[in-house]
C-alpha positions in Angstrom: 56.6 -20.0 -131.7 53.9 -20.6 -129.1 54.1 -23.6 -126.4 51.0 -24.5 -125.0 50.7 -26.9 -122.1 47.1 -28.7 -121.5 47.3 -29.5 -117.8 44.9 -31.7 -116.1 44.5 -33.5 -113.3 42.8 -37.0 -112.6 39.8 -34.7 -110.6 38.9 -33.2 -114.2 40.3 -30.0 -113.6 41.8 -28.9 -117.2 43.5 -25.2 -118.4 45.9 -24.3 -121.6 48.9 -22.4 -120.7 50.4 -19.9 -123.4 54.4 -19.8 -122.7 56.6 -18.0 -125.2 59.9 -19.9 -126.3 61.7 -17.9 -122.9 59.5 -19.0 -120.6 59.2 -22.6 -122.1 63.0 -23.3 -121.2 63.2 -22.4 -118.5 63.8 -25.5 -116.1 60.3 -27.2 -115.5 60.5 -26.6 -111.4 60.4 -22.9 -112.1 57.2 -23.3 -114.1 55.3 -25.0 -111.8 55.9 -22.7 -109.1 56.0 -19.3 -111.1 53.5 -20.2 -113.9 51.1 -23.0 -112.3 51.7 -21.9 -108.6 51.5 -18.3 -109.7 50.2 -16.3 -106.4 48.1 -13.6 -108.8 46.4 -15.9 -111.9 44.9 -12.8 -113.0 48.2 -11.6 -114.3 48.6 -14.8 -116.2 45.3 -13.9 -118.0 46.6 -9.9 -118.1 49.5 -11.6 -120.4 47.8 -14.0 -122.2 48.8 -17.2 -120.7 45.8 -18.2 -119.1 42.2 -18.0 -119.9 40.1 -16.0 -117.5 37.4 -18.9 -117.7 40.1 -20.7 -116.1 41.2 -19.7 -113.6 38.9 -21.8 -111.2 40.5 -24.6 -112.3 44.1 -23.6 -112.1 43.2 -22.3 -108.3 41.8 -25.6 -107.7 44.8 -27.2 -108.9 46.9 -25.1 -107.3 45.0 -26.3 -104.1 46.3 -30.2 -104.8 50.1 -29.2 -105.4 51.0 -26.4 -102.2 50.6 -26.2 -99.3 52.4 -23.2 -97.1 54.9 -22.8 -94.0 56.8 -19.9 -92.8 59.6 -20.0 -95.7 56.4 -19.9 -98.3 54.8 -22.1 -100.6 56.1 -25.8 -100.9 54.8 -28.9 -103.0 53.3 -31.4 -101.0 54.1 -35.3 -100.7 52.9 -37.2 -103.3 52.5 -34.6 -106.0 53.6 -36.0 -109.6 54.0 -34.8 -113.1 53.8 -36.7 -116.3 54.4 -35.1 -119.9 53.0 -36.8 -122.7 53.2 -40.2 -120.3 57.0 -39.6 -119.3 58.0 -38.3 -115.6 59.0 -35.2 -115.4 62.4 -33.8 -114.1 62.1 -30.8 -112.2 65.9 -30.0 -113.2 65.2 -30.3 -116.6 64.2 -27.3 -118.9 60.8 -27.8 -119.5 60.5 -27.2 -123.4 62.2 -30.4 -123.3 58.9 -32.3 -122.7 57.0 -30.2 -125.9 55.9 -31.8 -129.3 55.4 -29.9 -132.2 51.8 -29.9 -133.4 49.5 -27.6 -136.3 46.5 -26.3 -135.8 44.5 -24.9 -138.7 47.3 -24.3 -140.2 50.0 -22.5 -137.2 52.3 -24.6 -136.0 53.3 -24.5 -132.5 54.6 -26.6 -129.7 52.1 -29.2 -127.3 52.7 -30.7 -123.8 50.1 -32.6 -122.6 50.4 -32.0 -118.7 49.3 -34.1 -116.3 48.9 -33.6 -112.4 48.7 -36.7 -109.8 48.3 -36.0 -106.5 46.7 -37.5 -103.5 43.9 -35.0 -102.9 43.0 -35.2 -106.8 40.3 -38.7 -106.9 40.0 -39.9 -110.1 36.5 -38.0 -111.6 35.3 -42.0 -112.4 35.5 -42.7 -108.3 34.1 -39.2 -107.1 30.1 -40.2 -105.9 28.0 -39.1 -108.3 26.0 -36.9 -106.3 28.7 -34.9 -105.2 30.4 -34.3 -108.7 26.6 -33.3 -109.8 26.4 -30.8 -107.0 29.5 -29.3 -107.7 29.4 -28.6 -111.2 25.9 -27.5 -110.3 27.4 -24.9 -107.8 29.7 -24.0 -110.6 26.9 -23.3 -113.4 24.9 -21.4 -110.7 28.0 -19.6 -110.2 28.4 -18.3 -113.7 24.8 -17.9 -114.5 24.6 -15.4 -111.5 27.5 -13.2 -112.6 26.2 -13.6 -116.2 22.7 -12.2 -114.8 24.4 -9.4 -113.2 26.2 -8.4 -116.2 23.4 -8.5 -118.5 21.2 -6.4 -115.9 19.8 -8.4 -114.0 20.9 -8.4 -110.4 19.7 -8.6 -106.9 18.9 -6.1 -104.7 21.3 -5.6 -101.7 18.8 -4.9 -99.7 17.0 -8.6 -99.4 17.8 -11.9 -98.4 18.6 -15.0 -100.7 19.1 -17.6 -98.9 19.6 -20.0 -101.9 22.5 -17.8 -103.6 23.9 -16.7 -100.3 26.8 -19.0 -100.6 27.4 -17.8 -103.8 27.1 -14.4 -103.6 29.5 -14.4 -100.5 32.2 -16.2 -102.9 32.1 -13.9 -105.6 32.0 -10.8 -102.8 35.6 -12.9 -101.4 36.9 -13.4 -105.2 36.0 -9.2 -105.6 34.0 -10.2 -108.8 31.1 -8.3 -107.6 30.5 -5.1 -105.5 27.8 -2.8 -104.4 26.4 -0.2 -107.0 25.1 2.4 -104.2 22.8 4.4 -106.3 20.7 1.6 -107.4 21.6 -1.1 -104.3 22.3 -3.9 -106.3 25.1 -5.8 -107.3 27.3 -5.4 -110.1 30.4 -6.7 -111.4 33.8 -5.4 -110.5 36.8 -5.0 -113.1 37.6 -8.4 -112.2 33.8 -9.9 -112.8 33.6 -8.1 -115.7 37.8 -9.8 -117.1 36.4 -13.1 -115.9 32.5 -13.0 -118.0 34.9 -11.2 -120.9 36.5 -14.5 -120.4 33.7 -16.7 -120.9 32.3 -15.2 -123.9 35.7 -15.4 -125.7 35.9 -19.3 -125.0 32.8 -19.7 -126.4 33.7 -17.8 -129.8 36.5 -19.6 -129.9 34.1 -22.9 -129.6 32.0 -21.6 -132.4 35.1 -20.7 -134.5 36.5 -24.3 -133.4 33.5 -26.4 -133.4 30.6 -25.1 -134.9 31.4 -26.6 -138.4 30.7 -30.1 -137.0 27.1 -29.6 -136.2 25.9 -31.0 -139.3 28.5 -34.0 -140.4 27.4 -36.0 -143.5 29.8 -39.2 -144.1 29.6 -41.4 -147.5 30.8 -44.7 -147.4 33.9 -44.1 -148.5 34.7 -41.7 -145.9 34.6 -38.2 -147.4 32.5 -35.5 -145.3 30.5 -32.8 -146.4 29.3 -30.1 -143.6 26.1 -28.3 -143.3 24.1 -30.2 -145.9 21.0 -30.4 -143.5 21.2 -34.2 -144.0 24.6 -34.7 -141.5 24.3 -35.8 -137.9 25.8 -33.1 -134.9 29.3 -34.2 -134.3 30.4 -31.0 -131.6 30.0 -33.6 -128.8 32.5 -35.9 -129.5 34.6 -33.2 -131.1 34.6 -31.3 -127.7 35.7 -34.4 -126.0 38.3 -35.8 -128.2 40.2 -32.1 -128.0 39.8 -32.2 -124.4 36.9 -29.9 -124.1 34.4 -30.4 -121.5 31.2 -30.4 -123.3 29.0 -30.0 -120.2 30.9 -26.5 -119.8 31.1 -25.4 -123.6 27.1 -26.3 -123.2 26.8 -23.6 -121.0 28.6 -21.4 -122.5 27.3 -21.4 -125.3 23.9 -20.9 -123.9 25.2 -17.8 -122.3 26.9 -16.5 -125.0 23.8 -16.6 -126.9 21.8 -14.8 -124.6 19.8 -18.7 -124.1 18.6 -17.5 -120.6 18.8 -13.6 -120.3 15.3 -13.2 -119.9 14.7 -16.1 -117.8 12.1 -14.9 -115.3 13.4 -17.5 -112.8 16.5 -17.6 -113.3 18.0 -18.2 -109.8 15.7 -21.1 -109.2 16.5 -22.7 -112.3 20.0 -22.4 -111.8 20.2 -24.6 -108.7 17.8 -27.1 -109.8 18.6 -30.2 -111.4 15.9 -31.3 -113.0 16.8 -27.7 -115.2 20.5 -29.1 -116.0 19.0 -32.2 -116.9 16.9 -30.1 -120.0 19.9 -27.9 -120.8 22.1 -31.0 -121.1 19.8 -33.5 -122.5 21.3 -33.0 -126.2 24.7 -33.9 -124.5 23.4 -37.2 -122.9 22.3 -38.5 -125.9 25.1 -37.3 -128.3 27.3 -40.1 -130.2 30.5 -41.0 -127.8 33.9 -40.6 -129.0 34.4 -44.6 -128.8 30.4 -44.9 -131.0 32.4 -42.8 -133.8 36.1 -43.6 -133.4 39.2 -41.9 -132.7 40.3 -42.8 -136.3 37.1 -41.6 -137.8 36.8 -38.3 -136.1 40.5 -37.6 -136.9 39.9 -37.7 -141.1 36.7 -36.1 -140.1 38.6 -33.3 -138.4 41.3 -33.3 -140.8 38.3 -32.6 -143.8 36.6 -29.8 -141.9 39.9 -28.2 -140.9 40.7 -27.8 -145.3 37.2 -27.1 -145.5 37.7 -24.5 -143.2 40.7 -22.9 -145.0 39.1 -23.0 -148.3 36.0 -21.0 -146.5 38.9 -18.2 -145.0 40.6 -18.0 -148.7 37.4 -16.7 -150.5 36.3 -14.2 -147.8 
């Protein structure tokens, strides 16, 4: 039986943790320092707890809840856990705070996580401006190494002042490294785990999601998918899961190849006026509260038999 915790934080950091039944009861102190406070997260992706895609939010995270002192890492003042709305005790063995749940059939074992802390502002009070150049440092970010691991990187030998902050990051975070007979930059093991990373969360979006881009509902309710005449529900989908749908956007577009061949490329990916295109279809998407949490739910229930019926003639 699988346990997975969805932690978030009131910043709109979000990862899924895969604990096994050993890990999950063990008592929940222990799991937020060895799991959530873990000092290497890429051995949490090595064994399949954590999503390489993720780990920049888990570090970020892990940012809000330590700090450090001679005797190691403590939790700072202030820092809260809730699971499923209830407090959590730190002496009390995690799994106790789990719900059972299906998905497409697999049961398993939820706990929806969430961190409070002061350093974490609510996403609704963070200035606009700021959260837009952030998660445009963070698309730049990932269009760059995606660049580099299609072929198209940057010669070591010039200047670029507009990606120099971001080339010095992923140089710190050892994603990329010098390729000395060609001098230009290419992605280390860890670059190369991490992009791995992305392209798996966007299969799994397609897998997830991709059935709700044409949803036709009658009158009385009943859905029928793909008919050409349905409206694209992956929007609200992605958000009532929890699923940023700025970020499955883009990585979606990169899994596709959308902008390998983008001649500008660097300058598009730190200009706003280009997020504004890419995400355009996102702005003007139904909202989860336009359709209903009820609605989506029998919606989501249809597509998910839909979906079984699809796997049991292949």
């Amino acid at each position: 039986m699988e346990y997975l915790i969805k932690l978030s934080d009131e910043a709109g950091h979000k990862v899924l943790l895969t604990l096994d039944e050993a890990a999950a009861k063990r008592n929940a102190i222990d799991v937020v320092f060895d799991v959530i406070g873990s000092e290497r997260p890429e051995d949490l992706v090595a064994n399949q707890t954590l999503s390489a895609s993720q780990v920049d939010d888990l570090k970020a995270m892990q940012r809000l809840v330590f700090d450090r002192d001679a005797q190691g890492a403590f939790i700072r003042d202030g820092v809260a856990f809730t699971a499923n709305g209830q407090e959590v005790d730190p002496d009390a063995p995690m799994d106790r705070y789990f719900q059972p749940a299906s998905r497409e059939g697999i049961d398993y074992m939820r706990c929806e996580l969430v961190l409070k802390a002061p350093g974490a502002a609510p996403a609704a009070q963070a200035s606009a401006a700021s959260s837009q150049d952030e998660q445009i440092r963070q698309f730049a970010r990932m269009m760059f190494l995606h660049q580099v691991s299609v072929g198209h990187s940057l010669d070591v030998t010039k200047d670029y002042p507009d990606f120099g902050e971001i080339i010095q990051a992923c140089e710190k975070e050892h994603l990329i490294e010098i390729d000395v007979p060609s001098a230009s930059y290419k992605l280390t093991q860890e670059g190369q785990q991490l992009h791995r990373g992305w392209v798996d969360e966007a299969q799994d979006l397609i897998r997830r999601f991709d059935i709700y881009g044409d949803v036709d509902v009658d009158s009385s309710g009943r859905a029928s998918f793909d008919t050409g005449m349905g409206r694209d529900w992956r929007v609200p989908m992605f958000e009532h899961e929890g699923v940023d749908p700025f970020k499955a956007r883009f990585l979606l577009g990169l899994n596709d190849g959308e902008w390998d061949d983008l001649p500008n490329w660097r300058e598009a990916a730190l200009d706003p006026a280009w997020y504004q295109e890419v995400f355009a279809p996102i702005e003007s998407a139904p909202s989860v509260e336009d359709l209903g949490r009820d609605r989506l739910e029998r919606v989501m229930d249809q597509a998910k038999a839909a979906l079984r019926e699809q796997q049991a003639t292949w």
